[in-house]
C-alpha positions as CSV (number, residue, x, y, z in Angstrom):
1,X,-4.3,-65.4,141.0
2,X,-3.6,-68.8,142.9
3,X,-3.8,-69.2,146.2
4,X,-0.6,-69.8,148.9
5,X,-2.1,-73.8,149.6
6,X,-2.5,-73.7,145.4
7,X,0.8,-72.5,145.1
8,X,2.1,-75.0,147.9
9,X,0.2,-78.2,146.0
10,X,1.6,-77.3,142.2
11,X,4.9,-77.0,144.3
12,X,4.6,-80.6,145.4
13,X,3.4,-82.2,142.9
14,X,6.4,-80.7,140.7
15,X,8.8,-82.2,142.9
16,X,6.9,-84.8,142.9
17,X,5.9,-84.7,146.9
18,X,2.4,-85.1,145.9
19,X,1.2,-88.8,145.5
20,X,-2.7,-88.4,146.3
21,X,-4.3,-84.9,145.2
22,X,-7.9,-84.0,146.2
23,X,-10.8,-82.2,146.0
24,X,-14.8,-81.4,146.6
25,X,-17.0,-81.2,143.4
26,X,-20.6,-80.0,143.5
27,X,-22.8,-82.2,142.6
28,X,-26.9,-82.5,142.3
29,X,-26.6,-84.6,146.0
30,X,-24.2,-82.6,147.9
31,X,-20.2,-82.3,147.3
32,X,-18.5,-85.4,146.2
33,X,-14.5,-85.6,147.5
34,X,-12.2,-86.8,144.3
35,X,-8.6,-88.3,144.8
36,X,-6.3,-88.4,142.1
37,X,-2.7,-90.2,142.3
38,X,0.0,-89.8,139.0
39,X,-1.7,-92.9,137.7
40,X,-5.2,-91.2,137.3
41,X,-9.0,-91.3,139.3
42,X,-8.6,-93.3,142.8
43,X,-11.4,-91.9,145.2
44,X,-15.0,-90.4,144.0
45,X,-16.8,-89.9,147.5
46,X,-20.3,-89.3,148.0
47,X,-21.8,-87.3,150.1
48,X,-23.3,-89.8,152.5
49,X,-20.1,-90.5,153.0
50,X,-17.4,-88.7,155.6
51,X,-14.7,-86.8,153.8
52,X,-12.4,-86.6,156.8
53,X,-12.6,-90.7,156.6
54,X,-12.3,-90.8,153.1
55,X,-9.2,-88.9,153.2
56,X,-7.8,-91.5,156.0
57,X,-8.2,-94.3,154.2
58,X,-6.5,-92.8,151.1
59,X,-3.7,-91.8,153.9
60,X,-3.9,-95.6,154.6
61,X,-4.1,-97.1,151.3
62,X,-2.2,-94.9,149.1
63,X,0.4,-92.7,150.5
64,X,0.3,-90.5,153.9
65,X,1.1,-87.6,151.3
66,X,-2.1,-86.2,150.4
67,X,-2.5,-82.7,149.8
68,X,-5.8,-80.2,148.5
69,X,-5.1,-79.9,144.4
70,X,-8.0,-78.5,143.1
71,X,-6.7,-77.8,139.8
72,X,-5.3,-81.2,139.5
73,X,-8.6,-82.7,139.3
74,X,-10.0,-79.7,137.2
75,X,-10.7,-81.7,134.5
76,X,-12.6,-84.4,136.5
77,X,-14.7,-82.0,137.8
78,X,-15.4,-80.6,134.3
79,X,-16.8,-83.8,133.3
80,X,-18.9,-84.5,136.0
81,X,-20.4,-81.3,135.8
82,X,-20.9,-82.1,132.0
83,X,-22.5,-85.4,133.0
84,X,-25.1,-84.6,135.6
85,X,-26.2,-81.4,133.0
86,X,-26.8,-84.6,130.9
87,X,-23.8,-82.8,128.4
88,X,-21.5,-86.4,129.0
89,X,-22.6,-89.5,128.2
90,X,-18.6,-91.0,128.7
91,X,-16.2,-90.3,131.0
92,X,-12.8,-89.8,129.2
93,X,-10.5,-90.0,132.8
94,X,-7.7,-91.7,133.8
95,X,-8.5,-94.3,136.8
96,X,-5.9,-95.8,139.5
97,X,-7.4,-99.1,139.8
98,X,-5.0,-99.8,143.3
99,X,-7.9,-99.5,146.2
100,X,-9.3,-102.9,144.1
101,X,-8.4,-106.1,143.0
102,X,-8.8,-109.8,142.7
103,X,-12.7,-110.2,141.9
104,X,-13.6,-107.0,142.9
105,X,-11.4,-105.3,140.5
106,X,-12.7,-107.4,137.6
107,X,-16.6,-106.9,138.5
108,X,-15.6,-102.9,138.7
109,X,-13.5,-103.4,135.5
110,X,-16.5,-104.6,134.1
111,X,-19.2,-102.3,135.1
112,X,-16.9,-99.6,133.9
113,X,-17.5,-100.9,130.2
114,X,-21.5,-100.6,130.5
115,X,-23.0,-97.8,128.6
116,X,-24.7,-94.8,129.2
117,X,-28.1,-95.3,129.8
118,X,-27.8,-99.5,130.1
119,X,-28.3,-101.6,132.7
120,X,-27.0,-105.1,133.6
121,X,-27.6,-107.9,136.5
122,X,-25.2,-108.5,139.3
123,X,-25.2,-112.2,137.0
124,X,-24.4,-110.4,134.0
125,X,-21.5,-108.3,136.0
126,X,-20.6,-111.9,137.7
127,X,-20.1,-113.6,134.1
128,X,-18.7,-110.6,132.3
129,X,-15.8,-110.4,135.4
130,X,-15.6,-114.4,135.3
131,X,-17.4,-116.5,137.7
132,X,-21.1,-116.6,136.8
133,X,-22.0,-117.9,140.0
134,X,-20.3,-114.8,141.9
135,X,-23.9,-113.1,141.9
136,X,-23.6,-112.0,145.7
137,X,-19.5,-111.6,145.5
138,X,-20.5,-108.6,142.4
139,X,-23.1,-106.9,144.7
140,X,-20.2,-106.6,147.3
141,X,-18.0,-105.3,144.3
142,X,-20.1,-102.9,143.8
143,X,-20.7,-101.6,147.2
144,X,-17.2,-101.4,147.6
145,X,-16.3,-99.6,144.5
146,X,-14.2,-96.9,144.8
147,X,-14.7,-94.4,141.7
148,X,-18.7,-94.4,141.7
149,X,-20.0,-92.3,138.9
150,X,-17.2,-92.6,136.8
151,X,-17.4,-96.3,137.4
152,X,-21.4,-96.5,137.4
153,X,-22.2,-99.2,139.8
154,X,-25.5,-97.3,139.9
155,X,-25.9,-99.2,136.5
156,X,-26.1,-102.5,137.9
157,X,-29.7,-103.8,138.9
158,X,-30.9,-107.0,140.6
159,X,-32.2,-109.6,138.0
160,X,-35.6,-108.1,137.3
161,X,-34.6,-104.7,137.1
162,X,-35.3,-104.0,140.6
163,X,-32.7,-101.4,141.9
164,X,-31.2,-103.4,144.6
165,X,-28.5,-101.4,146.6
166,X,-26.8,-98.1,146.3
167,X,-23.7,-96.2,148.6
168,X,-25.3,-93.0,147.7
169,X,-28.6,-94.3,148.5
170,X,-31.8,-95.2,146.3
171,X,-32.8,-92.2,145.3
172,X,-29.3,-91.1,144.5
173,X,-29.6,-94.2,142.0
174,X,-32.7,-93.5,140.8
175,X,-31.9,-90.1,140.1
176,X,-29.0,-91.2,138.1
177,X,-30.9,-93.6,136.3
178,X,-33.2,-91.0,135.6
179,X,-30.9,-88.9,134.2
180,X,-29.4,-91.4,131.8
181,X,-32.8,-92.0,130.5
182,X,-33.4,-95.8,131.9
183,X,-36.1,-94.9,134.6
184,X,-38.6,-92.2,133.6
């Protein structure tokens, strides 16, 4: 049986009044907040990060009309459920690209295409997105990316393989490394 704000949200998104829908998703480091427009994935929020600001800036960026959806983002929560049991090894989502662009779109278009359990340099990500010589304008790419996870920044390693930065924090990094088999 669905609830009255379920209800409500299929409602609006049928009469198309809905233009961002969200949600929380459990995950092994607290509850993630996921945004999804028409167009697909826009917002994967981790926990270190404040929901209530996360949905403000999609207020901001996207549309004022955001509503809780839960069971429009059922099937991204599925799959990240699938991937940290280790069950997923691709996400298979839709993404809204709009919260990036210029460079920073093309680095986060590029660290989309690394594989499960690869790694590349913020030079690699710099070449494969264009400008070689972009090194430090990746890293801010990927500190700035908005679908982490699903977009694995947490793939992308200073030359050398040392970790180098993470939004969710090193060992959220580590652990996702971990789990991907490239740290054991």
């Amino acid at each position: 049986m669905k609830s009255e704000l379920q209800r409500l949200a299929d409602r609006a998104a049928a009469e198309a009044l809905l233009d961002v829908a969200y949600a929380t998703a459990d995950s092994p480091f607290g509850k993630l907040l996921l945004a999804q427009t028409p167009r697909g994935l826009v917002k994967v929020s981790l926990p270190a990060y404040d929901p209530d600001q996360a949905l403000q800036e999609l207020a901001a960026q996207v549309s004022p009309r955001v509503l809780e959806a839960p069971s429009q983002l059922d099937e991204a929560r599925r799959q990240l459920d699938l991937y940290f049991e280790g069950k997923l090894t691709e996400f298979d989502l839709p993404l809204d690209w709009r919260l990036t662009q210029g460079f920073r779109g093309k680095v986060q278009r590029a660290i989309a295409r690394i594989p499960y359990g690869q790694t590349r340099s913020y030079m690699q990500i710099a070449a494969s997105a264009g400008n070689k010589r972009a090194v430090r304008a990746a890293g801010t790419a990927c500190g700035s990316n908005p679908i982490p996870i699903v977009v694995p920044c947490h793939r992308v390693l200073r030359s050398g393989g040392a970790l180098g930065g993470y939004g969710g924090g090193l060992p959220m990094k580590e652990a996702l490394l971990e789990l991907e088999g490239v740290l054991r």
